[in-house]
PQR file with spaces between the fields and no chain letter, atoms N, CA, C, O and H, PARSE charges and radii, in Angstrom:
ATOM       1  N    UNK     1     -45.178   10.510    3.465 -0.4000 1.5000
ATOM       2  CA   UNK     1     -44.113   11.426    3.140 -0.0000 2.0000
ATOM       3  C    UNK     1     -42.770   10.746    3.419  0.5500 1.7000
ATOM       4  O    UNK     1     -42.589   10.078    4.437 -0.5500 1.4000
ATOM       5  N    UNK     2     -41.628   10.980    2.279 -0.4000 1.5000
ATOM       6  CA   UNK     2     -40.501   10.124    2.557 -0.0000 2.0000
ATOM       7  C    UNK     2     -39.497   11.260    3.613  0.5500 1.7000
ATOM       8  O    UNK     2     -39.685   12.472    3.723 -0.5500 1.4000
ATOM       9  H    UNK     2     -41.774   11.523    1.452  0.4000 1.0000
ATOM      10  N    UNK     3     -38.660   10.617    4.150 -0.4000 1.5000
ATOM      11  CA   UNK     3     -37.685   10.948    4.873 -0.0000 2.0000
ATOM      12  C    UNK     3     -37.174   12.071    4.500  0.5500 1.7000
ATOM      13  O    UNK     3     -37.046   12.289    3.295 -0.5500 1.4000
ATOM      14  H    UNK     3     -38.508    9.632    4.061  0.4000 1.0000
ATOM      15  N    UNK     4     -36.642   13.332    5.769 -0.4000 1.5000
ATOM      16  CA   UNK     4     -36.209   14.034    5.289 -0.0000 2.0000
ATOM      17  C    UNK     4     -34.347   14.112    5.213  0.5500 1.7000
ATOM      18  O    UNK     4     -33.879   13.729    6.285 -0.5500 1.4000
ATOM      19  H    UNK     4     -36.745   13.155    6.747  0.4000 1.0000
ATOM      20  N    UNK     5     -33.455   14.446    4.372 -0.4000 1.5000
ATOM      21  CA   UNK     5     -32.538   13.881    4.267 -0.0000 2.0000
ATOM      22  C    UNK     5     -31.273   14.994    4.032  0.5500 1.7000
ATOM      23  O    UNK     5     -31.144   15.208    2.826 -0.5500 1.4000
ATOM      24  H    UNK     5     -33.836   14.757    3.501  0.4000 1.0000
ATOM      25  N    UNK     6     -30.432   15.660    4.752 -0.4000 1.5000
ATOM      26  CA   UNK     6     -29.996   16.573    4.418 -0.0000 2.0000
ATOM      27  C    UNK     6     -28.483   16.004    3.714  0.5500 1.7000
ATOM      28  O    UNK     6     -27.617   15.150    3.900 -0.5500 1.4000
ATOM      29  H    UNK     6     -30.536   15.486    5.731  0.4000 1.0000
ATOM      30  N    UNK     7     -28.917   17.358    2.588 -0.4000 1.5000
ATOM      31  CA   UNK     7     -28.197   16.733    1.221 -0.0000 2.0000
ATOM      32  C    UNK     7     -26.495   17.442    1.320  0.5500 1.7000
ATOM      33  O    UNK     7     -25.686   17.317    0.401 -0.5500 1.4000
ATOM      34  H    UNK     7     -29.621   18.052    2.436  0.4000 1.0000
ATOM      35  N    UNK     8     -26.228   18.113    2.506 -0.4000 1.5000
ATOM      36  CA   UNK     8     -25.065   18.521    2.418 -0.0000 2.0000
ATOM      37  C    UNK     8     -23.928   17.288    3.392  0.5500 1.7000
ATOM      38  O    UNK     8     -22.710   17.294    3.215 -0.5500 1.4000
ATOM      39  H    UNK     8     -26.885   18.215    3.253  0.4000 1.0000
ATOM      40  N    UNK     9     -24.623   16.322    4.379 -0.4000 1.5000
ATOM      41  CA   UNK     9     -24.328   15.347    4.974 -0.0000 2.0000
ATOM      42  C    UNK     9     -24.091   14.199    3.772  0.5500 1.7000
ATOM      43  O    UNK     9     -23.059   13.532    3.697 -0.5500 1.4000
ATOM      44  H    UNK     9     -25.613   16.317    4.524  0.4000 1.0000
ATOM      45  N    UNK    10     -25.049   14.099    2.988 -0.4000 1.5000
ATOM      46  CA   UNK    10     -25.465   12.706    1.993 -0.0000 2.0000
ATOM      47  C    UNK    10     -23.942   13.267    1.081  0.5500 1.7000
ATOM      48  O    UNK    10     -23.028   12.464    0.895 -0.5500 1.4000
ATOM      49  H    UNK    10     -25.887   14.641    3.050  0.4000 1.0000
ATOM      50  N    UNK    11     -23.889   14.130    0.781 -0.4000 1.5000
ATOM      51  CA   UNK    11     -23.101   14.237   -0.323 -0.0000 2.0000
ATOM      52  C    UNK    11     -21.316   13.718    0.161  0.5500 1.7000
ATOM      53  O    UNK    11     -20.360   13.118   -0.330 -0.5500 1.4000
ATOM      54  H    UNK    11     -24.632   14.782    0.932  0.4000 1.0000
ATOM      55  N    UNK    12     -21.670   14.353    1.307 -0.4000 1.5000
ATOM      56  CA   UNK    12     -20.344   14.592    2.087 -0.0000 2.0000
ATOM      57  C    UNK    12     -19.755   12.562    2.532  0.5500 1.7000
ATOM      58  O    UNK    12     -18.676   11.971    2.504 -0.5500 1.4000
ATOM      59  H    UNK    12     -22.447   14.840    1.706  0.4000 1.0000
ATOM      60  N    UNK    13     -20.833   12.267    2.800 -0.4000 1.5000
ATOM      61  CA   UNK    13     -20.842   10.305    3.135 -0.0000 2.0000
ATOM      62  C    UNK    13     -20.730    9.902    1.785  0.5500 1.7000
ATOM      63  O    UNK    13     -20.042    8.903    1.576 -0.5500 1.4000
ATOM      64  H    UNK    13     -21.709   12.748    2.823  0.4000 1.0000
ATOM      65  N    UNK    14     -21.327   10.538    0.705 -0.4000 1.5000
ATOM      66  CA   UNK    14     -21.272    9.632   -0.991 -0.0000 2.0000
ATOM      67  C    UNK    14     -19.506    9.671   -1.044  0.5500 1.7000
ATOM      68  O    UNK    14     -18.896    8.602   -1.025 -0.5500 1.4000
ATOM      69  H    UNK    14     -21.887   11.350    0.874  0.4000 1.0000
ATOM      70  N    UNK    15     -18.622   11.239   -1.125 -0.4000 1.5000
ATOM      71  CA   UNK    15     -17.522   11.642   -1.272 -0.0000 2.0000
ATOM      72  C    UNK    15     -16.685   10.567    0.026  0.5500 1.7000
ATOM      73  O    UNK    15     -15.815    9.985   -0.621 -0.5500 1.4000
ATOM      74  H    UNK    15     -19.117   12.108   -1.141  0.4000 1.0000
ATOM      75  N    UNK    16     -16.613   10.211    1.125 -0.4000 1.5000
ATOM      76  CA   UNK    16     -16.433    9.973    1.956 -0.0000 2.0000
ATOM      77  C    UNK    16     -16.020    8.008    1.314  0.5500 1.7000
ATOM      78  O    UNK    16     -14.883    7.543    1.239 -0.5500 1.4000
ATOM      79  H    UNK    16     -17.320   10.685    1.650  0.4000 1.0000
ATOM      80  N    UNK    17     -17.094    7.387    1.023 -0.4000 1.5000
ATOM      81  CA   UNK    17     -17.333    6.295    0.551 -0.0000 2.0000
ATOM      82  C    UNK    17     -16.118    6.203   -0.779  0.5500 1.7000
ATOM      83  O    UNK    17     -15.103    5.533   -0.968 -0.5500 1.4000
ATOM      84  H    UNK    17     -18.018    7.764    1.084  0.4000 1.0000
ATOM      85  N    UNK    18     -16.629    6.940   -1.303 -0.4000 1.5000
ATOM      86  CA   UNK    18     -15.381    6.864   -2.899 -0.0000 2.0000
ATOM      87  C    UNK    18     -14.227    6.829   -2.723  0.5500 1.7000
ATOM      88  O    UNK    18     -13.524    6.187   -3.504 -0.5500 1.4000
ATOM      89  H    UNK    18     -17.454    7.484   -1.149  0.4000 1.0000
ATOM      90  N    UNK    19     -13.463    7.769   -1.229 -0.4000 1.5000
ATOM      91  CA   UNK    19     -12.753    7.857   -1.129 -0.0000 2.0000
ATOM      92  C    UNK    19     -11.884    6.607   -0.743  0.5500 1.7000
ATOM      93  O    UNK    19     -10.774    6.228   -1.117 -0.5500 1.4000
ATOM      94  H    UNK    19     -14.034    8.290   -0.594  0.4000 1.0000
ATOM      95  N    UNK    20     -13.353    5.810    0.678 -0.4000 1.5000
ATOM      96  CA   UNK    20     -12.677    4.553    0.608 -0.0000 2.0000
ATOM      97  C    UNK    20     -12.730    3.516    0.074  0.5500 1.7000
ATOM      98  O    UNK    20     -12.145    2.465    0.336 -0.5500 1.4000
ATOM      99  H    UNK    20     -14.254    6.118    0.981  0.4000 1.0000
ATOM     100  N    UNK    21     -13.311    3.722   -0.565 -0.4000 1.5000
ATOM     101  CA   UNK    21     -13.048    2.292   -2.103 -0.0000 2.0000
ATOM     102  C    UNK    21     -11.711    2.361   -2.757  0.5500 1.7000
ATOM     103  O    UNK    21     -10.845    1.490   -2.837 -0.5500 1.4000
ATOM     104  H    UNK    21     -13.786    4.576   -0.777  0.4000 1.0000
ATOM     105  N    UNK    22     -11.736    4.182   -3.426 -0.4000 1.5000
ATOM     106  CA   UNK    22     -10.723    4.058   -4.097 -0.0000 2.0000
ATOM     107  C    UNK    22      -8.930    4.024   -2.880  0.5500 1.7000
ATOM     108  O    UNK    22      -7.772    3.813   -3.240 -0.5500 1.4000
ATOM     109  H    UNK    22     -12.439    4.890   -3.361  0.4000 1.0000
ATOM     110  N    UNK    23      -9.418    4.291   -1.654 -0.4000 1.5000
ATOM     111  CA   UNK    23      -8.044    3.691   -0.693 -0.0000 2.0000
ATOM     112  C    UNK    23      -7.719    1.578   -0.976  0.5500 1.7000
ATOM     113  O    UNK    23      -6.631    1.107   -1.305 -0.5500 1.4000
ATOM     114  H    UNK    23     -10.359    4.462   -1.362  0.4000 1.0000
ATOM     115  N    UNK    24      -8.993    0.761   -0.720 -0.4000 1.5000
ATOM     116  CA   UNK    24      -8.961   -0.077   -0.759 -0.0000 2.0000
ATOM     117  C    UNK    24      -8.309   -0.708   -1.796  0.5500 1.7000
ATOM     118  O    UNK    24      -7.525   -1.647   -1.654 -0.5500 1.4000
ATOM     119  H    UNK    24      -9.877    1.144   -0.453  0.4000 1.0000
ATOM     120  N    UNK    25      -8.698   -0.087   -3.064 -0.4000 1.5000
ATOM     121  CA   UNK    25      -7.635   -0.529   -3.909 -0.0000 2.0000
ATOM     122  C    UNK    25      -6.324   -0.159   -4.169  0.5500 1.7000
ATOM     123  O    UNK    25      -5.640   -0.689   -5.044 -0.5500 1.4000
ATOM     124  H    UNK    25      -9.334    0.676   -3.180  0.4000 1.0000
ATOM     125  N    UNK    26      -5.983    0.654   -3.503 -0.4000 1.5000
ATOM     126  CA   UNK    26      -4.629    1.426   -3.788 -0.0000 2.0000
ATOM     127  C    UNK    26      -4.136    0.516   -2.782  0.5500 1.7000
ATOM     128  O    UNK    26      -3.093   -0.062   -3.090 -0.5500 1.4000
ATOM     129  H    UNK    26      -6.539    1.085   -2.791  0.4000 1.0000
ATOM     130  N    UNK    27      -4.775    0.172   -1.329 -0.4000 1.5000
ATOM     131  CA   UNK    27      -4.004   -1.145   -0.339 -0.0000 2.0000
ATOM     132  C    UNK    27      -3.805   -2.346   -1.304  0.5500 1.7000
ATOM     133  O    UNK    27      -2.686   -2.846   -1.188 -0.5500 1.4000
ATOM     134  H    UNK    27      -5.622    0.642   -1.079  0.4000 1.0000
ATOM     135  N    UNK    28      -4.411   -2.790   -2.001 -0.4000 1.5000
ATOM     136  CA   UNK    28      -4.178   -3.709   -2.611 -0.0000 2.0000
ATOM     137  C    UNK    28      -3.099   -3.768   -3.897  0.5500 1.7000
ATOM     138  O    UNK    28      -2.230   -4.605   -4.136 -0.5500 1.4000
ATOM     139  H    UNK    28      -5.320   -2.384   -2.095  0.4000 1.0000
ATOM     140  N    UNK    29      -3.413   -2.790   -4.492 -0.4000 1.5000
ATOM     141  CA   UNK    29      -2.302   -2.607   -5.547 -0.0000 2.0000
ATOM     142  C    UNK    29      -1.035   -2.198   -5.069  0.5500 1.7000
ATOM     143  O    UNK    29      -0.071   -2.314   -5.825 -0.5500 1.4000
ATOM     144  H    UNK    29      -4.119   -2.109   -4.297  0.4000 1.0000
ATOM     145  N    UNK    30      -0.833   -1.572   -3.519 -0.4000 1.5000
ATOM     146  CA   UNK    30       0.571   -0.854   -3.642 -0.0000 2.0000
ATOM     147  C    UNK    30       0.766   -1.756   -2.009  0.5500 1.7000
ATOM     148  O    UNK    30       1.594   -1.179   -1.303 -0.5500 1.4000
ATOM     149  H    UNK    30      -1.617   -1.478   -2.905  0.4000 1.0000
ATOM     150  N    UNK    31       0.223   -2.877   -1.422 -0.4000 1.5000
ATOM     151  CA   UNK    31      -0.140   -3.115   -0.222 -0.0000 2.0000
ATOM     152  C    UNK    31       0.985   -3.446    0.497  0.5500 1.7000
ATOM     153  O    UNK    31       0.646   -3.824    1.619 -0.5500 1.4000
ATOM     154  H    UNK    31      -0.449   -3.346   -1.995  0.4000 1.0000
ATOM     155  N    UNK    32       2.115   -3.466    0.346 -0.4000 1.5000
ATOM     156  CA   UNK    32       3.712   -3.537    1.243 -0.0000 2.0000
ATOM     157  C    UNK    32       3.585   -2.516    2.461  0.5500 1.7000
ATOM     158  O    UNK    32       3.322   -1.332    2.254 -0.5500 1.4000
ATOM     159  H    UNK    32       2.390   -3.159   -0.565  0.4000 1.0000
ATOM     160  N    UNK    33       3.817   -3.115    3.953 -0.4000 1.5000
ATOM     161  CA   UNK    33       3.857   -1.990    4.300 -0.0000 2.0000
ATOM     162  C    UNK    33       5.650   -2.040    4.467  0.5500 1.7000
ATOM     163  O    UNK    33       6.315   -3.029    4.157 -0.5500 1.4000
ATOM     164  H    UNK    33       4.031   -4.078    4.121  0.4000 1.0000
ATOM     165  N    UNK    34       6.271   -0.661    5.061 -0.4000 1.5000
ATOM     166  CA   UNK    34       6.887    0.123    5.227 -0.0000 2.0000
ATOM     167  C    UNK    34       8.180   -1.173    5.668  0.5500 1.7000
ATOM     168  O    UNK    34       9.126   -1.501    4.952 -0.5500 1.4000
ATOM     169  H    UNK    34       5.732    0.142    5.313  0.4000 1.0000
ATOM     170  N    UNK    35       7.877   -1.661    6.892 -0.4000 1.5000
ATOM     171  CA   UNK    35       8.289   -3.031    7.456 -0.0000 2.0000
ATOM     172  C    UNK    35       8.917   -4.152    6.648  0.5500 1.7000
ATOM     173  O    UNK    35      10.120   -4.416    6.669 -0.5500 1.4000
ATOM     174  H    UNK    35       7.108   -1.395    7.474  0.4000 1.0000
ATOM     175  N    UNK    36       8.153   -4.682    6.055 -0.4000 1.5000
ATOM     176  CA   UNK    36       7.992   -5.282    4.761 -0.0000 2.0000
ATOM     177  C    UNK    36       9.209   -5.245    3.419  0.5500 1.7000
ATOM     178  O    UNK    36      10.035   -6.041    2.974 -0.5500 1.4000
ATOM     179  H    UNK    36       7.176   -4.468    6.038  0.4000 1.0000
ATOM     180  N    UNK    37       8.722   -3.692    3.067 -0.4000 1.5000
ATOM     181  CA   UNK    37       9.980   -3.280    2.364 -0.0000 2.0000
ATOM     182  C    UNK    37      11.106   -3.432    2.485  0.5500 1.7000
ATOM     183  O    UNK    37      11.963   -3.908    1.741 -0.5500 1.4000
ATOM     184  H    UNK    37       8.051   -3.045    3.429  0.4000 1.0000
ATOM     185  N    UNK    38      11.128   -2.990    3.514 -0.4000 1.5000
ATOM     186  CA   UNK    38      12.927   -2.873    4.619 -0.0000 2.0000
ATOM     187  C    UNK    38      13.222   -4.133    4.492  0.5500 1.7000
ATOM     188  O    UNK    38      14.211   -4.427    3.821 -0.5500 1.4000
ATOM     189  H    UNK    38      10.432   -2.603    4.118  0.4000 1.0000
ATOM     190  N    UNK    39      12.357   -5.256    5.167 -0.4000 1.5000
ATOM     191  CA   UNK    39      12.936   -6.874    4.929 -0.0000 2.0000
ATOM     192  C    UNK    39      13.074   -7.027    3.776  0.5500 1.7000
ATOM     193  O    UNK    39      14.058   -7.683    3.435 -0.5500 1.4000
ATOM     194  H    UNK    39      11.554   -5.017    5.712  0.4000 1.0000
ATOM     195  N    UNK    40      12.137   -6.481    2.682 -0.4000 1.5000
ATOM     196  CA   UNK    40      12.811   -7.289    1.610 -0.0000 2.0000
ATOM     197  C    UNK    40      14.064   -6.730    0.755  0.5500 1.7000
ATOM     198  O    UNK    40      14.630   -7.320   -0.166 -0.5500 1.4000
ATOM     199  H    UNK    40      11.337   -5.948    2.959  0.4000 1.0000
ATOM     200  N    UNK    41      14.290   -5.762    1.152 -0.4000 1.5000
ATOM     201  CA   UNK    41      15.616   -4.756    0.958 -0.0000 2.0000
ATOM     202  C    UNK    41      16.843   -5.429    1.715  0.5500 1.7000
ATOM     203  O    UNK    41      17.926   -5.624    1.163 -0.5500 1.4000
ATOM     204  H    UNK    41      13.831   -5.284    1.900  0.4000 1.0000
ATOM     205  N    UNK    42      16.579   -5.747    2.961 -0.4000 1.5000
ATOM     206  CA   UNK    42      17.562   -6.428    3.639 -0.0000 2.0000
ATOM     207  C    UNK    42      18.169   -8.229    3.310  0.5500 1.7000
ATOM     208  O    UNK    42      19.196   -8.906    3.342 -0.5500 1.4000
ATOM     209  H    UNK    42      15.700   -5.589    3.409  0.4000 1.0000
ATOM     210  N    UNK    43      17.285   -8.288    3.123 -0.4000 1.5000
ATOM     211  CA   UNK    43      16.976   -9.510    2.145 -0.0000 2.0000
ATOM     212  C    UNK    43      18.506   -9.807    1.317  0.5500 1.7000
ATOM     213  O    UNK    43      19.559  -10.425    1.470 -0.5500 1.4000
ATOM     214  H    UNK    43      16.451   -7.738    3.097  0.4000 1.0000
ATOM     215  N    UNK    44      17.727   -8.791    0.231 -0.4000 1.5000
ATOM     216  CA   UNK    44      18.648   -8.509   -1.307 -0.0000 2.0000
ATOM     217  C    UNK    44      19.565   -8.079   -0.825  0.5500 1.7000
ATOM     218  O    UNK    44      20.364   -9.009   -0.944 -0.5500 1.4000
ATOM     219  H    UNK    44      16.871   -8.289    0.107  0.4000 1.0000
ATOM     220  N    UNK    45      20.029   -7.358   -0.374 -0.4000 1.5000
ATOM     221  CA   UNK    45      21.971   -7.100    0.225 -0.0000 2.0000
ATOM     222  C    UNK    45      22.446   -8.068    1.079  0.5500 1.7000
ATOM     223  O    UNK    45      23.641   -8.291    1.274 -0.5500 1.4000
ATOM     224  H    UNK    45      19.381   -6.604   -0.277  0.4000 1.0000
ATOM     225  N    UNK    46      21.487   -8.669    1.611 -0.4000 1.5000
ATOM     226  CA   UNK    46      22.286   -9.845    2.102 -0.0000 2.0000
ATOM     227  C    UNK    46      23.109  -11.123    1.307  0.5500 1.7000
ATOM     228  O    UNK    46      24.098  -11.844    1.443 -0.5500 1.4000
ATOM     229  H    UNK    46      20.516   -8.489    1.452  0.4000 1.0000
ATOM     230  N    UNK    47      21.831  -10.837    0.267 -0.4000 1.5000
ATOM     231  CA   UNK    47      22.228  -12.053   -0.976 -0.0000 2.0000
ATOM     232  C    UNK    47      23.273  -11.098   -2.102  0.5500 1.7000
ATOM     233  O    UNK    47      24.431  -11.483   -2.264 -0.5500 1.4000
ATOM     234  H    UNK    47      21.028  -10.251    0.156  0.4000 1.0000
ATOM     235  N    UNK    48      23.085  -10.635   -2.377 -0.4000 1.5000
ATOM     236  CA   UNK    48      23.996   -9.681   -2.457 -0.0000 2.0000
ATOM     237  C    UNK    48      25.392   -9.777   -2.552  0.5500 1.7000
ATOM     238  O    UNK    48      26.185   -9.922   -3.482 -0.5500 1.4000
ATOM     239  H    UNK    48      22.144  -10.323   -2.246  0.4000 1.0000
ATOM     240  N    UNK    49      25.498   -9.621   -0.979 -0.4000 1.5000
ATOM     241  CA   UNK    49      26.998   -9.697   -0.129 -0.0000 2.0000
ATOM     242  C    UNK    49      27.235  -10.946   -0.087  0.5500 1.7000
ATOM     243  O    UNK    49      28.444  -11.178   -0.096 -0.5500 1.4000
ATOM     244  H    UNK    49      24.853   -9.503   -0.224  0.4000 1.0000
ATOM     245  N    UNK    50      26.500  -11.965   -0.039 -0.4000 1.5000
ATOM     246  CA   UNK    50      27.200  -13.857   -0.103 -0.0000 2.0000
ATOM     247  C    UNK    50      27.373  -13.832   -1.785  0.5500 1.7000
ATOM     248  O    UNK    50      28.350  -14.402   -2.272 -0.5500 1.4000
ATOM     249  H    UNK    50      25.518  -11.776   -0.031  0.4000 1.0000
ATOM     250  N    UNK    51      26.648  -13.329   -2.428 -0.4000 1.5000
ATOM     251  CA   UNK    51      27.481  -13.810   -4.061 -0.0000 2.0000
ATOM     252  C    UNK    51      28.150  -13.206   -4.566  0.5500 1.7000
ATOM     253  O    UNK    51      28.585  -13.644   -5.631 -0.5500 1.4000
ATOM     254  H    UNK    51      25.855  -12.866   -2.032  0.4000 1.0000
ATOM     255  N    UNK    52      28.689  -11.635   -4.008 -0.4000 1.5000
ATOM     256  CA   UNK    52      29.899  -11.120   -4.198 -0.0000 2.0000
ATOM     257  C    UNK    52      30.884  -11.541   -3.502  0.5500 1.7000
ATOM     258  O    UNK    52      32.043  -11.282   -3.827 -0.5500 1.4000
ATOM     259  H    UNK    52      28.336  -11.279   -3.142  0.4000 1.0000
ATOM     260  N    UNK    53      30.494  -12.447   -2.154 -0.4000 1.5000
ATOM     261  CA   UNK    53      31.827  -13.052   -1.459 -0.0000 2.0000
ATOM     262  C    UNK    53      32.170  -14.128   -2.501  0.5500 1.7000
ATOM     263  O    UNK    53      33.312  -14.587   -2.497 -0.5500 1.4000
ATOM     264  H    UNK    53      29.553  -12.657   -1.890  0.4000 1.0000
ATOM     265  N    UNK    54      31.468  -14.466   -3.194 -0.4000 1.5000
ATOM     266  CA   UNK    54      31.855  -15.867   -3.610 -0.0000 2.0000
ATOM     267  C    UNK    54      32.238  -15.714   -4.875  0.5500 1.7000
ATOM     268  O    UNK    54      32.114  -16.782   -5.474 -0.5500 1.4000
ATOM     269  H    UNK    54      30.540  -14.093   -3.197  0.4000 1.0000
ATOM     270  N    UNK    55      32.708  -14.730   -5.643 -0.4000 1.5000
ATOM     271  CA   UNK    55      33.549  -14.507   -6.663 -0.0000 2.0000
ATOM     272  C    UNK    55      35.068  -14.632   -6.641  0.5500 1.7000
ATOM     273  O    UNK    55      35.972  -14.421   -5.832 -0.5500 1.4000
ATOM     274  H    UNK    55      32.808  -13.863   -5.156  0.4000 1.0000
ATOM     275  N    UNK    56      34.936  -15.088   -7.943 -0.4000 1.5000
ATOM     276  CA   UNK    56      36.902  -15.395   -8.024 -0.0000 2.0000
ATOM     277  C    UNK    56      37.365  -14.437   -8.791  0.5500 1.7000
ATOM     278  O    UNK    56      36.674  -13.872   -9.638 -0.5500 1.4000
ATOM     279  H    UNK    56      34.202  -15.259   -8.599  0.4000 1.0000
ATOM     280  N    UNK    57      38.499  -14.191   -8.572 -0.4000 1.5000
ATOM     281  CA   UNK    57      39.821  -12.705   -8.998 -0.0000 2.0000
ATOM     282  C    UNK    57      40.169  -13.320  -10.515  0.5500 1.7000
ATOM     283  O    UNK    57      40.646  -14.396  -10.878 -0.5500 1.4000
ATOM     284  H    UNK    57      39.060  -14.651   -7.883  0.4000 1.0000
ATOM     285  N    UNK    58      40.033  -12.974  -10.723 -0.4000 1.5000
ATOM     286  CA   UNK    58      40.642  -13.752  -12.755 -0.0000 2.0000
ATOM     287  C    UNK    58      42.164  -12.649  -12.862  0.5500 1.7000
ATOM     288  O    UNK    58      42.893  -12.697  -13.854 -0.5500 1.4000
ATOM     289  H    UNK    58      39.646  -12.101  -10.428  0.4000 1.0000
């Protein structure tokens, strides 16, 4: 006799699983964290602010 297997647990671990697959790819496709951003935001206004210093008045 095979195992007995309760199907309101199984379903709940199948849903559970999908969920983290489909997280795994969303880390990967959207994977910047928060940190990250900010530097690279800080970044760009920095560069920014040196090549607007370095414009001439016509």
């Amino acid at each position: 006799m095979g195992e007995i297997v309760n199907l309101n647990r199984f379903r709940k671990r199948k849903a559970k699983d999908g969920e983290a697959r489909e997280a795994d790819a969303n880390r990967i496709k959207f994977g910047r964290t928060k940190a990250e951003k900010k530097l690279s935001e800080a970044e760009q206004a920095l560069a920014d602010k040196s090549l607007d210093g370095h414009k001439r008045e016509d």
